[in-house]
C-alpha positions as CSV (number, residue, x, y, z in Angstrom):
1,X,78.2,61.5,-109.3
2,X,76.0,58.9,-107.4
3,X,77.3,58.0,-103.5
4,X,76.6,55.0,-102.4
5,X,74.6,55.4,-99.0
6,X,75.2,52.9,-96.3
7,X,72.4,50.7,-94.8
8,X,71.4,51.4,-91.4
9,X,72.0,48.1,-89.3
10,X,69.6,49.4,-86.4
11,X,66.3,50.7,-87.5
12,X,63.1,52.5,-85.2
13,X,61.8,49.5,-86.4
14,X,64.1,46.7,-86.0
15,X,64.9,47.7,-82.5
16,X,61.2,47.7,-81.9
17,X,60.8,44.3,-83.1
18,X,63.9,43.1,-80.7
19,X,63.0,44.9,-77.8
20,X,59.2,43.0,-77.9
21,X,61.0,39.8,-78.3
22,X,63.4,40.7,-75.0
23,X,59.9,41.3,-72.7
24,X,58.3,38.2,-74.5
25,X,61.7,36.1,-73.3
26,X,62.1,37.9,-70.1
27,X,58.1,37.2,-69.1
28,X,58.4,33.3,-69.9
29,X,61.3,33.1,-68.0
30,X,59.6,34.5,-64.8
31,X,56.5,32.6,-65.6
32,X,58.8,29.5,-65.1
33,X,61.3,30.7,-62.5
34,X,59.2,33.2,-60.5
35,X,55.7,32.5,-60.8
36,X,53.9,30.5,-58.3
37,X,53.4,26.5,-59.6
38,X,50.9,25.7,-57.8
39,X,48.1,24.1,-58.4
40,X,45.1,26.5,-58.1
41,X,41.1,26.3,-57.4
42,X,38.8,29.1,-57.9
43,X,36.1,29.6,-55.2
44,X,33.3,31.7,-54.5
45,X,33.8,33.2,-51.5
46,X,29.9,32.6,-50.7
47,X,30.7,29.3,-49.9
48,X,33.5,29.3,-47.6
49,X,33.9,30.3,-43.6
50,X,36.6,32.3,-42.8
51,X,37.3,33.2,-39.2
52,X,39.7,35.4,-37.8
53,X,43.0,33.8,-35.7
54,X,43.0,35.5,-32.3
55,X,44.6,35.2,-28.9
56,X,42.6,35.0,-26.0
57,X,41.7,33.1,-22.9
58,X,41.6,29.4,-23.3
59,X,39.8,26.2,-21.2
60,X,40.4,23.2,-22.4
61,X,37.0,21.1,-21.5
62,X,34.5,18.4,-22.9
63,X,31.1,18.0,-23.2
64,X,29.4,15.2,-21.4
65,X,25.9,13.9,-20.7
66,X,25.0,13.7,-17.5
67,X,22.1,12.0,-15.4
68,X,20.4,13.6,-12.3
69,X,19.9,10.9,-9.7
70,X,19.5,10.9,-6.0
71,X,22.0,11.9,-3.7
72,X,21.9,8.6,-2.1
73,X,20.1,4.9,-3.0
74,X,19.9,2.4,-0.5
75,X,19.4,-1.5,-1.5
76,X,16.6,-3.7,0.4
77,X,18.0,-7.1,0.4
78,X,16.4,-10.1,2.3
79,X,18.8,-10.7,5.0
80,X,16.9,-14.3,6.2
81,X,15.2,-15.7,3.4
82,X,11.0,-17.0,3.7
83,X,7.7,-16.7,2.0
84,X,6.2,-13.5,1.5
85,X,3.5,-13.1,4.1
86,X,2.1,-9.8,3.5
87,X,3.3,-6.5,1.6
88,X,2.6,-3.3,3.0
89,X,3.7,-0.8,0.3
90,X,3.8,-0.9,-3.5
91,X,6.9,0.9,-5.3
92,X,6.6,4.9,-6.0
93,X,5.4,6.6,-2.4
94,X,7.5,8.2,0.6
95,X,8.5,6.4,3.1
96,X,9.5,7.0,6.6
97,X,12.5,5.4,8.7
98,X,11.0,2.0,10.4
99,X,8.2,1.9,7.8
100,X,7.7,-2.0,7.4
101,X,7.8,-2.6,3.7
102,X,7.4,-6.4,3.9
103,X,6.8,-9.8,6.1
104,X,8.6,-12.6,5.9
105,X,7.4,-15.8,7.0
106,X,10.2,-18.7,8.1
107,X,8.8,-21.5,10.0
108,X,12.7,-23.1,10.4
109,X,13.8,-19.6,12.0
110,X,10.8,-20.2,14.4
111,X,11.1,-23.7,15.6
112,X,15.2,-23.1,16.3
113,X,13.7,-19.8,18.2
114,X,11.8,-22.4,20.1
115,X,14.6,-24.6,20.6
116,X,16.7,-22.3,22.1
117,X,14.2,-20.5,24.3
118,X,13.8,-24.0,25.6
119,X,17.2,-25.3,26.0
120,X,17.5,-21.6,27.8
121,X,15.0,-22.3,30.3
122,X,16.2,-25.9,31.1
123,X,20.1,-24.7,31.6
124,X,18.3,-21.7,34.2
125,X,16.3,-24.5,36.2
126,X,19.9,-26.4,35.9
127,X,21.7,-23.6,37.3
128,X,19.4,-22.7,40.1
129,X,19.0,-26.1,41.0
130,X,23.1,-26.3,41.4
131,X,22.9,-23.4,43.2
132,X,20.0,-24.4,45.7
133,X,22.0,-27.9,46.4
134,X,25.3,-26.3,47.1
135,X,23.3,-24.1,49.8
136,X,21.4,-27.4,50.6
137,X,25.1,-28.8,51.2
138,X,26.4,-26.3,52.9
139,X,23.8,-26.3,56.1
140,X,24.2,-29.8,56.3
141,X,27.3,-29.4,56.6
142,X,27.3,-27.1,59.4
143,X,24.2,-29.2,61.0
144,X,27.0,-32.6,60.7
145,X,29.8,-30.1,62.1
146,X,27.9,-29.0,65.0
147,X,26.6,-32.1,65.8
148,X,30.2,-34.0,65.3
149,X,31.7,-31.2,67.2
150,X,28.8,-31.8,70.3
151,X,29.8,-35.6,70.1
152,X,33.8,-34.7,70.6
153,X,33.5,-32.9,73.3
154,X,31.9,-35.8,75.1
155,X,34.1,-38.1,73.5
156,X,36.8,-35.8,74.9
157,X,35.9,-35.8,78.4
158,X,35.2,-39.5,78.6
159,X,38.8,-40.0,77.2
160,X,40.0,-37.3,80.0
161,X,38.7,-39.0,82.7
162,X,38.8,-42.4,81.3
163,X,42.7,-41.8,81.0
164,X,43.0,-40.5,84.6
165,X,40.9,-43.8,86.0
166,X,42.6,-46.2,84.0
167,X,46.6,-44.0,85.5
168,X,44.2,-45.2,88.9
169,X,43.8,-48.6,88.0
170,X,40.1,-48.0,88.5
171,X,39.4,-49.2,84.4
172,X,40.8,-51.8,82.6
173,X,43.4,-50.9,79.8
174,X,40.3,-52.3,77.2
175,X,37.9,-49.4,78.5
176,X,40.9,-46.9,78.3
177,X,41.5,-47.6,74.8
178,X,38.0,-47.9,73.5
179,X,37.4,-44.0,74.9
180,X,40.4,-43.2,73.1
181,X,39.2,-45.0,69.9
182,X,36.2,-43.3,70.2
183,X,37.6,-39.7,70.5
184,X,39.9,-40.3,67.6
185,X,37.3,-41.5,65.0
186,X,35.1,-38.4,65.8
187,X,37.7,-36.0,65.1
188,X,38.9,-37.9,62.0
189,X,35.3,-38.3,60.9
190,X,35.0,-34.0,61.5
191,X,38.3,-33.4,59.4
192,X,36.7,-35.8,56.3
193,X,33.3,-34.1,56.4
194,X,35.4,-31.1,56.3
195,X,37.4,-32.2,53.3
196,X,34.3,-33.7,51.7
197,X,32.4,-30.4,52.0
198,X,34.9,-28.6,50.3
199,X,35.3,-30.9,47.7
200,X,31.9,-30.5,46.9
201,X,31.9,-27.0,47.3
202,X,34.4,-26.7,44.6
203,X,32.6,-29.2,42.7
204,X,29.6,-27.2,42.5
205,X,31.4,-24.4,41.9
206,X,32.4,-25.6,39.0
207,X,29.3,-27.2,37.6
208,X,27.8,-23.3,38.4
209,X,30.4,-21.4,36.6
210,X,30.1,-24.1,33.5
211,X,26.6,-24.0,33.4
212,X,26.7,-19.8,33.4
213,X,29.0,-20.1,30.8
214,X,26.8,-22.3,28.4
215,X,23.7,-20.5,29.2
216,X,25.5,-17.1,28.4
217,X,26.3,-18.9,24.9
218,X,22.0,-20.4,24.4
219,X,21.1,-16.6,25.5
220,X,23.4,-15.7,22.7
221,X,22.3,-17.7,20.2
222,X,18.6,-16.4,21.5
223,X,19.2,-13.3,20.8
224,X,20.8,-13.5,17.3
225,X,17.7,-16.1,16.5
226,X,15.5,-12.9,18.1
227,X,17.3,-10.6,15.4
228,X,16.9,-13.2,13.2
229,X,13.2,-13.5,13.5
230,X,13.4,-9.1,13.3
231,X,14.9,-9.4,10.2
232,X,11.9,-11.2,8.5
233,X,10.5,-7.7,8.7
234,X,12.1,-5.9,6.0
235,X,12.0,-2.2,7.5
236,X,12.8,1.2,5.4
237,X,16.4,2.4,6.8
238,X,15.6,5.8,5.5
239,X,12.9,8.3,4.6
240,X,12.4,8.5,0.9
241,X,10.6,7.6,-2.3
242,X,10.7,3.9,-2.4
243,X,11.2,2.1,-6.0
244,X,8.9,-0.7,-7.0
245,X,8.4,-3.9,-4.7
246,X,9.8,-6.8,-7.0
247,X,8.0,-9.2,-4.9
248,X,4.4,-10.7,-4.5
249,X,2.6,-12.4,-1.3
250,X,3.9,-15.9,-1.5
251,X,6.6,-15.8,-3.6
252,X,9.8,-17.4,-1.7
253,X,12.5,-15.1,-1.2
254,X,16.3,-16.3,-0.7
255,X,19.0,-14.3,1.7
256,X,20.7,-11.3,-0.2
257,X,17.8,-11.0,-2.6
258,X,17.0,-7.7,-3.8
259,X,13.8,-6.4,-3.4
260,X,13.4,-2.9,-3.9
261,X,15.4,0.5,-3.5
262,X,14.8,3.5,-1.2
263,X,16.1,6.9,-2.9
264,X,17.1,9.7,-0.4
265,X,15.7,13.0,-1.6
266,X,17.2,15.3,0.1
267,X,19.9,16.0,-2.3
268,X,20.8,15.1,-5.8
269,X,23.9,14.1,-7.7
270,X,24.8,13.9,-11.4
271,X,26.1,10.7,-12.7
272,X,28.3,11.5,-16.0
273,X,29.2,9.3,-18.6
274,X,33.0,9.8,-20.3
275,X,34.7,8.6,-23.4
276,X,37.5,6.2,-22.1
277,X,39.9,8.6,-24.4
278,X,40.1,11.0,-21.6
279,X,40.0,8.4,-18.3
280,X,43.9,9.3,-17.7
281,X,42.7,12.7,-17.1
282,X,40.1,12.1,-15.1
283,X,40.5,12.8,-11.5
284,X,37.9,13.7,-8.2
285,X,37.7,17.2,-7.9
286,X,37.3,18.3,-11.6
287,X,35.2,21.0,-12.3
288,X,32.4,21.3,-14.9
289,X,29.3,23.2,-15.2
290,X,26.0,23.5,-16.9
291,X,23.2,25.8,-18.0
292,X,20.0,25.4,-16.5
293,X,16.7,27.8,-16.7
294,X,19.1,30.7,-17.8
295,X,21.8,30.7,-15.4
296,X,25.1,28.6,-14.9
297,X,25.7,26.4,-12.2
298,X,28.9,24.4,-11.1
299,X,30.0,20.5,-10.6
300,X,32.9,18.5,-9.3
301,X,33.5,15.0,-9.7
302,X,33.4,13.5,-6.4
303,X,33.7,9.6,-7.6
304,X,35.2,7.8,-10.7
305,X,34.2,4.9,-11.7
306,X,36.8,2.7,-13.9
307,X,34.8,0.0,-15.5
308,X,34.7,0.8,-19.4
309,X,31.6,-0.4,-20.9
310,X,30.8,0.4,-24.6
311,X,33.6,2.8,-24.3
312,X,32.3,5.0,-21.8
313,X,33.6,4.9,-17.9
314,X,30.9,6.8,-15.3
315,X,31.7,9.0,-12.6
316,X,29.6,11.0,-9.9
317,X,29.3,14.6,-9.6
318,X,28.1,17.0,-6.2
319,X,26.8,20.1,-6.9
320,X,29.8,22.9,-6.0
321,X,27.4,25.6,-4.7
322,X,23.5,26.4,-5.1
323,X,20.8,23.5,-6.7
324,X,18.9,24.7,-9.4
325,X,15.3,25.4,-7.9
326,X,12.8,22.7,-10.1
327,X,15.6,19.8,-11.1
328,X,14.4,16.5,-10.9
329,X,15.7,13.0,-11.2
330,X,16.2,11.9,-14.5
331,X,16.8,14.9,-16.2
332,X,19.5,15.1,-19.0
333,X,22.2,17.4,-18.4
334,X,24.8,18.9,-20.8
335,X,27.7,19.7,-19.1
336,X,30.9,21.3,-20.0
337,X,33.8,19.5,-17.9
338,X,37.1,21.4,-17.6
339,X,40.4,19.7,-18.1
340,X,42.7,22.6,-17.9
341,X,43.0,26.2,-16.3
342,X,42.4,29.3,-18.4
343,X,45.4,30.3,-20.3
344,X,46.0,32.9,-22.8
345,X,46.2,31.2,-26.1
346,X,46.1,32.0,-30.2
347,X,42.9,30.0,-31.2
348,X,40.5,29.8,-34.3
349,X,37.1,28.2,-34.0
350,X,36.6,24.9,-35.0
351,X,35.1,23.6,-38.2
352,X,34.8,21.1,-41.2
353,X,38.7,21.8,-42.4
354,X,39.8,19.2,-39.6
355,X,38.3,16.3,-41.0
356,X,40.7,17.0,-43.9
357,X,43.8,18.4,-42.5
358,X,43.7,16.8,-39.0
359,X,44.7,20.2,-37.8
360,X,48.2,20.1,-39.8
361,X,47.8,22.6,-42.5
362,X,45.3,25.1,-43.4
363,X,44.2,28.2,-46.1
364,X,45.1,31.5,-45.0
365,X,43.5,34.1,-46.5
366,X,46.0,36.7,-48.0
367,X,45.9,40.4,-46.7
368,X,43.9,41.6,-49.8
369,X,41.1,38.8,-49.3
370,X,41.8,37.9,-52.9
371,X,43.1,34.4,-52.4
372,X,44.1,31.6,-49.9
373,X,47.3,29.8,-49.5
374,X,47.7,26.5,-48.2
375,X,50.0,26.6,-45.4
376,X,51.5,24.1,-42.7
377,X,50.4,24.3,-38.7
378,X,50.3,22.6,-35.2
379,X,47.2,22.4,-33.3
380,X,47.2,21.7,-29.6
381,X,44.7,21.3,-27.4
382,X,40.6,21.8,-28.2
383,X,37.1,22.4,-26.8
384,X,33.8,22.3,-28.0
385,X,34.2,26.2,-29.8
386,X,37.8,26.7,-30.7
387,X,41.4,25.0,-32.0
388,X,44.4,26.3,-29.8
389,X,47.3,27.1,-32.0
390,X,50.7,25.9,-31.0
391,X,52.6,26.7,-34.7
392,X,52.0,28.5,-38.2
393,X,49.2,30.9,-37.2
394,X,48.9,35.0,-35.5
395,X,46.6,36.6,-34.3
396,X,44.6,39.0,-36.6
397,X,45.2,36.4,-40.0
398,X,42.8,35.0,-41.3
399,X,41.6,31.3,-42.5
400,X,38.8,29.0,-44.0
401,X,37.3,26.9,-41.2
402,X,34.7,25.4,-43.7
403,X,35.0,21.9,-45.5
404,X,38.0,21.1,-47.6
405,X,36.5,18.5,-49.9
406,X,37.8,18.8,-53.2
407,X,40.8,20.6,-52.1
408,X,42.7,18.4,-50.8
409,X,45.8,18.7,-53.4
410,X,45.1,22.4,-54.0
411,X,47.9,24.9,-53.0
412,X,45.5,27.9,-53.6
413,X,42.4,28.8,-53.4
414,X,41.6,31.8,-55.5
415,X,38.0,33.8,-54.8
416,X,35.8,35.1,-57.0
């Protein structure tokens, strides 16, 4: 008798077919929960830069163009303004101190010379002929006194006797009185020529010490007219090299004109121009240095100038230590000026990405070197060679410094 044989729900092969369907479901599901959505670029690794992220020392600085120009330049300006009478010297030649570059020729200066000289000589004759009549006066004076003085005494004894003949009755009262009449007005007339002496005395004291005191102001007035007349010879202050001589013979030159320049060469400075970005930074004893004919040598800002033109402010830099040997005026210098200390810092060197990111995110390279993730950071301070690295990065990772363009909404880059 038949049995009936009961089918197997669960076969090798049904089980099989379930269990491939299970991996199938589970792998879509971790494609779409687990797996990374991002959008993706692959790159050949060829074309890209990557640099290392380290931590080392740090100096913030800048570079800047600077100028070599004499330590010192002195302005020739007409002080009296003339006609050009003769030129000595031509622009480009050294020059000693008291060279006479040029001569002016001012015939108003001259005649007010002449003036003066004049009125000086006519206020001396004044003055010593005051002082010759107040002698003059004075002997007179004692001539009149001596002689009055002579003519009292014999008025006196007349008088004297007179007074004793008339107490007699030998004179008549009339005689008596005339010798006293005659006694009195000499001694009055002695006591007025006394009094008139000294007025005039006084007098011509006066006249003397007003006279002194208006020559002292003509000889005054001579002598600046004398300086005056000096200045029409425009003389070299200091030795140097004298610029060009803007002037010709007979051309008429007004006070404060320029005319040429004298440049000390006994030293040089190094006149920098800035972007006005950094002028809040900028302050007298900054440092920077420059290479020149294979060695290093150092600056400090000694001067700042705060006029912004184009953009750019200027300031002057002394050489802190030895001149290069063979520097000359004019030459262009590149010059690296420090705006901070060294500091220990985690850095990567500057490149294209920036343009992009602005320093706010980057690709770092995955520790296989098969990929690049995008990933966010914070960049702080910069020089010419490196980024420093506030956020986001550590030392011994890697990124790609070269140019983002065309992955600017990429999340990975993938290498091949």
């Amino acid at each position: 008798m038949d049995r009936k044989i009961k089918k197997k729900k669960w076969t090798v092969g049904r089980i099989a077919t379930f269990g491939l369907g299970g991996l199938f479901v589970v792998f879509v599901l971790y494609s779409f929960i687990f797996a990374d959505k991002g959008a993706k670029l692959n790159v050949e690794v060829e074309k890209i830069n990557i640099s290392d992220v380290h931590r080392g020392e740090f100096r913030e600085f800048i570079p800047v163009d600077g100028t070599v120009m004499p330590i010192k330049t002195i302005r020739l300006d007409a002080i009296e303004g003339g006609n050009v009478e003769r030129k000595y010297y031509d622009g480009g030649i050294m020059i000693e101190v008291g060279d006479t570059i040029l001569k002016l020729a001012n015939n108003n200066l001259v005649q007010n010379f002449i003036r003066e000289e004049t009125q000086a000589f006519i206020l001396i004759n004044n003055l010593e002929n005051t002082k010759l009549s107040l002698q003059q006066n004075q002997f007179n004076l004692k001539a009149n006194l001596i002689e009055l003085g002579f003519q009292i005494d014999q008025a006196k004894d007349a008088y004297v006797r007179g007074k004793e003949l008339y107490e007699d009755k030998v004179i008549s009262e009339q005689e008596y009185l005339n010798l006293k009449r005659e006694y009195d007005r000499l001694v009055a007339s002695r006591n007025i020529a006394i009094e008139s002496a000294r007025f005039d005395s006084l007098n011509a004291v006066t006249q003397i010490a007003q006279t002194e005191a208006t020559l002292e102001r003509t000889s005054n007035n001579l002598e600046m007219i004398k300086k005056n007349l000096e200045n029409l010879y425009i003389k070299a202050p200091i030795a140097g090299v004298l610029s060009s001589v803007n002037v010709e013979v007979g051309e008429s030159i007004a006070p404060g004109q320029n005319i040429a320049q004298i440049d000390d060469m006994n030293g040089f400075k190094v006149r920098a121009s800035i972007d006005e970005h950094y002028i809040a930074r900028i302050y007298e004893g900054l440092a920077g240095s420059f290479p020149f004919a294979g060695a290093d040598y150092n600056l400090k800002i000694t001067k700042i100038y705060p006029e912004v033109t184009n953009g750019l402010f200027e300031v002057d830099m002394a050489f802190d230590g030895p001149v290069p040997d063979g520097i000359r005026r004019g030459q262009t210098l590149q010059i690296k000026l420090q705006l901070s200390e060294n500091i220990q810092a985690v850095q990567i060197p500057r490149g294209s990405f920036y343009q992009t990111t602005g320093g706010n995110w980057i690709f770092v390279v995955s520790e296989d070197g098969g990929f690049a993730t995008r990933r966010n950071i914070r960049l702080g301070r910069q020089n010419p060679r490196y980024y420093e690295v506030l956020e986001g990065l550590q030392p011994g990772e890697q990124v790609v410094v070269s140019s983002y363009e065309g992955y600017e909404d990429k999340d990975r880059l993938v290498f091949k």
